[in-house]
C-alpha positions as CSV (number, residue, x, y, z in Angstrom):
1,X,-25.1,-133.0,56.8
2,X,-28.4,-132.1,57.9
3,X,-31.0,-132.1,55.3
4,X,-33.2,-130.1,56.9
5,X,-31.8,-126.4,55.3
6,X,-32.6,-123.1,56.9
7,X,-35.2,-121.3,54.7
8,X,-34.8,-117.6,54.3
9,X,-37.4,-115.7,55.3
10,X,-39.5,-113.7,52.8
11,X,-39.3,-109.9,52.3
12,X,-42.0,-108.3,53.9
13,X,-43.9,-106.9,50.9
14,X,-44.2,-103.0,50.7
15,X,-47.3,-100.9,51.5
16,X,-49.1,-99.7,48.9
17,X,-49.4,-96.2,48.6
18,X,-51.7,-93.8,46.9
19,X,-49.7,-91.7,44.9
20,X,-50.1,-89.3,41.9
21,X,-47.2,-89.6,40.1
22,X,-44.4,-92.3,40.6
23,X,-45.0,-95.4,38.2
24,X,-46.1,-99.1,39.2
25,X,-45.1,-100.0,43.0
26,X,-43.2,-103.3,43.4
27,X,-45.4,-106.2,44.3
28,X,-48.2,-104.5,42.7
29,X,-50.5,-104.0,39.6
30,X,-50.7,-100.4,37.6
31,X,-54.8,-100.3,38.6
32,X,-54.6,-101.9,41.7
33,X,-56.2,-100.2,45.1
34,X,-56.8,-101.0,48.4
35,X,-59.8,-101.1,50.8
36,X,-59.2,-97.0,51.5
37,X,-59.6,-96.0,47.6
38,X,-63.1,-95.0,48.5
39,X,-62.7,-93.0,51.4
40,X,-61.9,-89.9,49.4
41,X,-65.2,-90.1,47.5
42,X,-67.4,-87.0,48.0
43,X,-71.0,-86.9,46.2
44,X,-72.4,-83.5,44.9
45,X,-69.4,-82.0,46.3
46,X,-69.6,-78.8,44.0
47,X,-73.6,-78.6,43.2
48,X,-75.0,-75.3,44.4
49,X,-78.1,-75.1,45.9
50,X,-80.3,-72.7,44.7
51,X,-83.1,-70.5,46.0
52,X,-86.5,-70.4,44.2
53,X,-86.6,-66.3,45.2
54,X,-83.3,-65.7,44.4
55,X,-83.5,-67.1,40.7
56,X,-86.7,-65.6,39.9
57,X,-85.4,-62.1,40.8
58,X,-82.1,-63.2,38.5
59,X,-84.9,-64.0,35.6
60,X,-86.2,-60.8,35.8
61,X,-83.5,-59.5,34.2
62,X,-84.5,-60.9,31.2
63,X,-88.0,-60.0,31.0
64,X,-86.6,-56.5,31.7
65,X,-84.6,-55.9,28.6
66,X,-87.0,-58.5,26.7
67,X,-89.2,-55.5,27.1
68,X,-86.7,-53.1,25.7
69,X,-86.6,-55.2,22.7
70,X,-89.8,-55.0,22.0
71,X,-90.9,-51.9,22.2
72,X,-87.9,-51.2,20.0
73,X,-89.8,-53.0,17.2
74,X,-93.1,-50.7,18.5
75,X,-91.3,-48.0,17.7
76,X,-89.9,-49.3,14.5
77,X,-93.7,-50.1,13.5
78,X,-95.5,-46.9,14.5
79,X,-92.6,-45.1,12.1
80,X,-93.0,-47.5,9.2
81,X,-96.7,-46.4,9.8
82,X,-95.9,-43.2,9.6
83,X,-97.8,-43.1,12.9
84,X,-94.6,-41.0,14.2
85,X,-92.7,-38.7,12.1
86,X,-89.6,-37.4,12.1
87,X,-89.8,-34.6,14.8
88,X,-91.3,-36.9,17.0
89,X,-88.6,-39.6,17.0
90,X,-86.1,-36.5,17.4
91,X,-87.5,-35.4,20.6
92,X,-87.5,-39.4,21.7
93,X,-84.1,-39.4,21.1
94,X,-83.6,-36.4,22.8
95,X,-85.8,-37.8,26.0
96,X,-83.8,-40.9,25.9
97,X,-80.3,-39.7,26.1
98,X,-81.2,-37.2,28.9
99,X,-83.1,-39.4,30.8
100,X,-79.7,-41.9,30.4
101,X,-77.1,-39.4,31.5
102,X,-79.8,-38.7,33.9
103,X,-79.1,-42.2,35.4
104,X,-75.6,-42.1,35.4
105,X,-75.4,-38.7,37.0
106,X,-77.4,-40.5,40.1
107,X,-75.4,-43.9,40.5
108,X,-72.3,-41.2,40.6
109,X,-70.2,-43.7,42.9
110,X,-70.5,-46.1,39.9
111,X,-69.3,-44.0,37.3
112,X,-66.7,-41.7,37.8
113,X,-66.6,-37.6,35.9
114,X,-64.4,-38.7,33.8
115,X,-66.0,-42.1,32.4
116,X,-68.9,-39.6,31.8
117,X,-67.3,-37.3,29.7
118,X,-65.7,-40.4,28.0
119,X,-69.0,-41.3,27.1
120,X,-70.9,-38.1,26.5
121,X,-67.5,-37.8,23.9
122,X,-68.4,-41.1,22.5
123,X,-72.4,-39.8,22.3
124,X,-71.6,-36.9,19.9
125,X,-69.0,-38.9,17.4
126,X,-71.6,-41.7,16.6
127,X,-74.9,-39.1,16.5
128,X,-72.5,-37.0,13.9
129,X,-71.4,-40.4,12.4
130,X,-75.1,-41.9,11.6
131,X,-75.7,-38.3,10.4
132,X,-73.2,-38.4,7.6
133,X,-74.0,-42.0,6.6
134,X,-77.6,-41.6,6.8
135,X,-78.4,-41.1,3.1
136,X,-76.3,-44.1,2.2
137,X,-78.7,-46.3,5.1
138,X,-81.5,-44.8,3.5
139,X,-81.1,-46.4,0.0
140,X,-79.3,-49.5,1.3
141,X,-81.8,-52.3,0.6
142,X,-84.0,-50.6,-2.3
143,X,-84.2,-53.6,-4.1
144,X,-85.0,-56.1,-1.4
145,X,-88.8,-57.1,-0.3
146,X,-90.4,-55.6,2.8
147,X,-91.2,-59.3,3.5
148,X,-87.7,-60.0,3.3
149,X,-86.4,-57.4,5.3
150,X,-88.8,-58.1,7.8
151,X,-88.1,-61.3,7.9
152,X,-83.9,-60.9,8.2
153,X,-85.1,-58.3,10.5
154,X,-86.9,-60.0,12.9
155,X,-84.0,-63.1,13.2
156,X,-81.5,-61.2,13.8
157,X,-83.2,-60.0,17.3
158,X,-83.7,-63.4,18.2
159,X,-80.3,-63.9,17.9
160,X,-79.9,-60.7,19.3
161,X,-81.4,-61.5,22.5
162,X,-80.1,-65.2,22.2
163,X,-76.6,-64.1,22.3
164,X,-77.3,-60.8,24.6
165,X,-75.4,-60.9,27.9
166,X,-77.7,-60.1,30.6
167,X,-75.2,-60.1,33.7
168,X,-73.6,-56.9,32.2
169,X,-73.4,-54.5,29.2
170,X,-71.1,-54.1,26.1
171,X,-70.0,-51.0,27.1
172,X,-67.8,-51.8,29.9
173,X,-68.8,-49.8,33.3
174,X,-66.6,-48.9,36.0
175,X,-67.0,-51.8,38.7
176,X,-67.9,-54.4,36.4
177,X,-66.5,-57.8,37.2
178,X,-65.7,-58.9,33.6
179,X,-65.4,-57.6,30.2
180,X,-67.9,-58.0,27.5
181,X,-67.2,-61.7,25.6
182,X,-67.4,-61.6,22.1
183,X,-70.9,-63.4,21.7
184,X,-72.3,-60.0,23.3
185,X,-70.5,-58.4,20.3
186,X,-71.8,-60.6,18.0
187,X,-75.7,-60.0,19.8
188,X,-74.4,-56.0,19.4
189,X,-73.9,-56.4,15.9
190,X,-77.0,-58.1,15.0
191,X,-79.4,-55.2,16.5
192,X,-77.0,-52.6,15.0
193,X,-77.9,-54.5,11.6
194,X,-81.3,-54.8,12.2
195,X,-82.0,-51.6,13.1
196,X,-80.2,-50.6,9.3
197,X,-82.8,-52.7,7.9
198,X,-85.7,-51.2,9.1
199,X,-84.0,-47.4,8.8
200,X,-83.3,-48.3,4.8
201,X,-87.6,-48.2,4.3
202,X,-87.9,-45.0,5.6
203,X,-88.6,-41.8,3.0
204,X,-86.7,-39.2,4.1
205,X,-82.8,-38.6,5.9
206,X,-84.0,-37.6,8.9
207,X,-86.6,-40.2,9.6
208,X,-83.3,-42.4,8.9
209,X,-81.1,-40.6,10.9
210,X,-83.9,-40.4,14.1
211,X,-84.6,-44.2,13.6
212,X,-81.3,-44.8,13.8
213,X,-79.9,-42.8,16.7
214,X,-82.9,-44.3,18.6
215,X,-82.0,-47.7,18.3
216,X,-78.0,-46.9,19.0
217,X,-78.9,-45.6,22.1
218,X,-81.2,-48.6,23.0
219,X,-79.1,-51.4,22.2
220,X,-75.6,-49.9,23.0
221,X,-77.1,-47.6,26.5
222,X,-80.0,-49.3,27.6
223,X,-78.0,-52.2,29.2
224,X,-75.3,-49.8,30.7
225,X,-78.1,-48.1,32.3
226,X,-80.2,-50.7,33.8
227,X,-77.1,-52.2,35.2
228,X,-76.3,-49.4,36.9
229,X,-79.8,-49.0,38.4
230,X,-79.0,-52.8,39.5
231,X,-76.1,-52.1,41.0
232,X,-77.1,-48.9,42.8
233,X,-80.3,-50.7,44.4
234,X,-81.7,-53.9,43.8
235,X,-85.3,-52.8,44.7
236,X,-84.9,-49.7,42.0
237,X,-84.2,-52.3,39.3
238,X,-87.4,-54.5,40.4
239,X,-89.6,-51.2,40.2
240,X,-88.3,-50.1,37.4
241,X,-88.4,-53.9,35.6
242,X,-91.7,-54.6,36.5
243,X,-92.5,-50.7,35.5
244,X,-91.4,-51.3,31.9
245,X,-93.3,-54.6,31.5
246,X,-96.4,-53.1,32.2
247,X,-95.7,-50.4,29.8
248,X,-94.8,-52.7,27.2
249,X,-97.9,-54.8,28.3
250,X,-100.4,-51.8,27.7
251,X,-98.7,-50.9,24.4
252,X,-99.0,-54.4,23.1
253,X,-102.4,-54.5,24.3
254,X,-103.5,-51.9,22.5
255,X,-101.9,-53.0,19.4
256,X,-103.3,-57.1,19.0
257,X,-105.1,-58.9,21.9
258,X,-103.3,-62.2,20.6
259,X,-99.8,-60.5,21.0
260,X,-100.8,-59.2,24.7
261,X,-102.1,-63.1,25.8
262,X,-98.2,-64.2,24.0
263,X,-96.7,-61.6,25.8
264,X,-98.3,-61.9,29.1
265,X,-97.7,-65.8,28.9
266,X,-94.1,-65.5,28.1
267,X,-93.1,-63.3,30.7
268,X,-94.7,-64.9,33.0
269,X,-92.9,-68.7,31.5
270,X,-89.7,-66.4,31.5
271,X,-89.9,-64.9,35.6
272,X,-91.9,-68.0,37.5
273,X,-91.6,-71.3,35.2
274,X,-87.9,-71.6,34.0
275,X,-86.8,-70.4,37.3
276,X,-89.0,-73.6,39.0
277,X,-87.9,-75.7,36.2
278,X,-84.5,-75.0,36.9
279,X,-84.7,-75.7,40.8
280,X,-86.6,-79.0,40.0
281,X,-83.7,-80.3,38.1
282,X,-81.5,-79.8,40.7
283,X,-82.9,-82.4,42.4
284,X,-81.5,-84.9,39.6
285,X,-77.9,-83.5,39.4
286,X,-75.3,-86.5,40.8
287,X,-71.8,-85.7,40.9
288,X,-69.4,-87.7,42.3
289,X,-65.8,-86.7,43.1
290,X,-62.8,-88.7,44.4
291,X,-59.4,-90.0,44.0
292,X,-59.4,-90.7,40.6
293,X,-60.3,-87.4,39.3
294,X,-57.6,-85.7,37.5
295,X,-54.9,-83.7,40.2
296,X,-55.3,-80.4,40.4
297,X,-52.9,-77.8,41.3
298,X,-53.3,-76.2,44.9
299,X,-50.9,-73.3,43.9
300,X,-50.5,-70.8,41.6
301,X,-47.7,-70.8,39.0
302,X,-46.1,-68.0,38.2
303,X,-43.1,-66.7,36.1
């Protein structure tokens, strides 16, 4: 017999294959990869780059309603004051609502007839609303400290403007790409509060009442309408942006010299520094995507 015995050759071992799903491959460990696992790797795959321009006319924005805010509080001083009285808030109200419908009348491809009358419906039920409840705003926080209620007063528009969404407006507008989210509810809330605060240290119902319609139709209308002058034309909302912070600026200025600088320096950190600070950082963002990233789905599932 001859010794020398025929050896078998050996399997030829199976490729290994880069696969999702389908367990260990024979001849091979659960982590292993091959010289091609890198290939896939892409590096700052989904970073955006942005333009200095373009950000600093986003920013604006919110300098814009910034703005808003405070001459909001100008107002609520100057009545505190008793620098303006009761008629004189009236006929501000007045101003302000026509001047808003005004707006909306103009941008007419935004906003359709009946949207209008939707809102001019909505207009009449809250000014007869804060009407009626006035005398119960009026005594509301008797026994609390001015202090105090300047104090409550004054956080709650921080987080007012904290949680304000400034891509859009609470009340929804036709064309809008979203719906309000619930933190510009929560930002809604807080101003509506705020303003009761200040409209409870007021002497008379219809200081209450004129306080109060005033600062409805700023907080709830003043966002629907700039964002309709935004969408309308870009250039109308810079004019009309940069319009209002000089307004504001000459107001504050004749009020405290201190508060102008802060003002003047914050608007300015706000529109030119953030927006630099932001594209700087860019510079350090490092993503890196490849093949072991979790799958994602390339179609839709549906029922």
């Amino acid at each position: 017999m001859d010794n020398n015995i025929a050896e078998n050759p050996s399997p030829t071992r199976a490729k290994w294959r880069k696969v999702a799903y389908g367990g260990m491959q024979p001849g091979f460990d659960d982590n292993h990869i091959d010289d091609s696992f890198l290939e896939g790797m892409v590096m700052n795959a989904n970073v955006v780059k942005r333009d200095m321009l373009k950000v600093m006319q986003d920013s604006v924005s919110i300098s814009q309603y910034l703005c808003i805010v405070i001459l909001v509080g100008l107002v609520w001083n100057y009545t505190l004051r008793s620098t303006l009285d009761e008629t004189s808030l009236l006929y501000l109200d007045v101003s302000l609502l026509g001047s808003g419908f005004l707006v909306l009348l103009l941008t007419k491809e935004m906003l359709s007839v009946d949207l209008r009358l939707h809102y001019l419906l909505n207009v009449f039920f809250f000014t007869t609303g804060l009407y009626v409840l006035a005398p119960i705003y009026q005594t509301l926080t008797r026994s609390i400290s001015s202090y105090s209620i300047w104090a409550v007063t004054v956080s709650l528009l921080i987080l007012h403007l904290f949680l304000q969404d400034y891509s859009g407006s609470t009340v929804r507008a036709h064309g809008a790409l979203k719906n309000p989210t619930l933190t510009s509810f929560i930002s809604l809330n807080a101003s509506v509060v705020a303003s009761v605060f200040i409209a409870s240290r007021l002497p008379s119902r219809l200081h209450v009442f004129a306080i109060m319609l005033f600062s409805l139709q700023v907080f709830l209308f003043a966002p629907l309408v700039t964002y309709c002058i935004k969408k309308y034309s870009f250039h109308l909302h810079l004019c009309f942006s940069f319009s209002l912070m000089a307004v504001t600026l000459a107001f504050v200025y004749t009020l405290h010299r201190l508060l102008f600088v802060l003002l003047l320096g914050f608007l300015v950190f706000v529109t030119v520094v953030c927006p630099y600070w932001l594209i700087r950082m860019q510079e350090y963002k490092f993503e890196i995507n490849g093949p072991w990233d979790e799958a994602k789905l390339c179609f839709d599932i549906t029922d």
